[in-house]
C-alpha positions as CSV (number, residue, x, y, z in Angstrom):
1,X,131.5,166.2,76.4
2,X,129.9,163.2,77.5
3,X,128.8,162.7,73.7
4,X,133.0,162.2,72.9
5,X,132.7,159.9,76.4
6,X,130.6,157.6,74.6
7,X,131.7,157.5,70.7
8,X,135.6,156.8,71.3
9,X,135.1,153.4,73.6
10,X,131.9,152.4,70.7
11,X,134.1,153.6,67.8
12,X,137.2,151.1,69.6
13,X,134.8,148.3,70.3
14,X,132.8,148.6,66.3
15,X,136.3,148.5,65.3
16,X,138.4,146.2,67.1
17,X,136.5,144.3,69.3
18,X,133.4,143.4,67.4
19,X,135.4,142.2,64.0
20,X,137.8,140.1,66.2
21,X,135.0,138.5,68.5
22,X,132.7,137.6,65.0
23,X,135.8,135.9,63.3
24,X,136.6,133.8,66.5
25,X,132.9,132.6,67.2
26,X,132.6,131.5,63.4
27,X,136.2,130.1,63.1
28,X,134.8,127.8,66.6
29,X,131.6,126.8,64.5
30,X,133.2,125.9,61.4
31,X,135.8,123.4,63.7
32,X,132.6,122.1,65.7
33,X,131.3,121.4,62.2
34,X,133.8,119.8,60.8
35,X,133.0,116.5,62.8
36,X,135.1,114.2,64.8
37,X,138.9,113.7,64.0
38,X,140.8,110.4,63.1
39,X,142.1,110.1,66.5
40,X,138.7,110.8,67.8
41,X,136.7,108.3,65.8
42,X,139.0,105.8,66.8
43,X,138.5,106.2,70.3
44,X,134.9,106.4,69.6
45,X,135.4,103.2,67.6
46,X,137.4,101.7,70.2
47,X,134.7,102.4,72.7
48,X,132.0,101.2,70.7
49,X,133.7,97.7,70.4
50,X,134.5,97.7,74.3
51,X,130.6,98.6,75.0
52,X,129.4,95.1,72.6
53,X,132.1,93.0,74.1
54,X,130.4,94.3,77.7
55,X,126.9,93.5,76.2
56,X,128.1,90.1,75.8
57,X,129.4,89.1,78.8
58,X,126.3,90.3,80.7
59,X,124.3,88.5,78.4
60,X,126.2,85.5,78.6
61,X,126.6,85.7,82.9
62,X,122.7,86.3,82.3
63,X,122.3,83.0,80.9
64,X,124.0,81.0,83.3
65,X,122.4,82.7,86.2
66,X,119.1,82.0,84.4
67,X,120.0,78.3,84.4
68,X,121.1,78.2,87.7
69,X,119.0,80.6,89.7
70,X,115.8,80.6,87.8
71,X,114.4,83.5,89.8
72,X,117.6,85.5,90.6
73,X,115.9,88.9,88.5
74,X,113.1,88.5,90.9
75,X,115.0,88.5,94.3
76,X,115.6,91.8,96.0
């Protein structure tokens, strides 16, 4: 009895479950491997462009604070 207990929920999972679960982890590592889409390499893009116009302002506000307040990266 408990021997029948045990092989109809394995027999349901080896057959059902376990198939369906392999096919859906691989079918998420085949889209993760796939690499960024257009839309998201844009934005990426668009970040990376946003970051380097940041980078120089600061250096730029650097400059002038370096002219006018010699020891400004010193004071707490």
């Amino acid at each position: 009895m408990s021997m029948a207990f045990l092989s109809i929920p394995l027999v349901v999972f080896l057959v059902f479950v376990a198939p369906l679960w392999l096919w859906l982890h691989y079918r998420s590592k085949r889209q993760v491997g796939q690499g960024l889409s257009g839309d998201e390499f844009e934005q990426l893009q668009a970040l990376a462009d946003r970051a380097e116009t940041l980078q120089d302002r600061i250096h730029s506000l650097e400059r002038i604070l370096d002219e006018e307040a010699p020891n400004w990266r010193h004071k707490q």
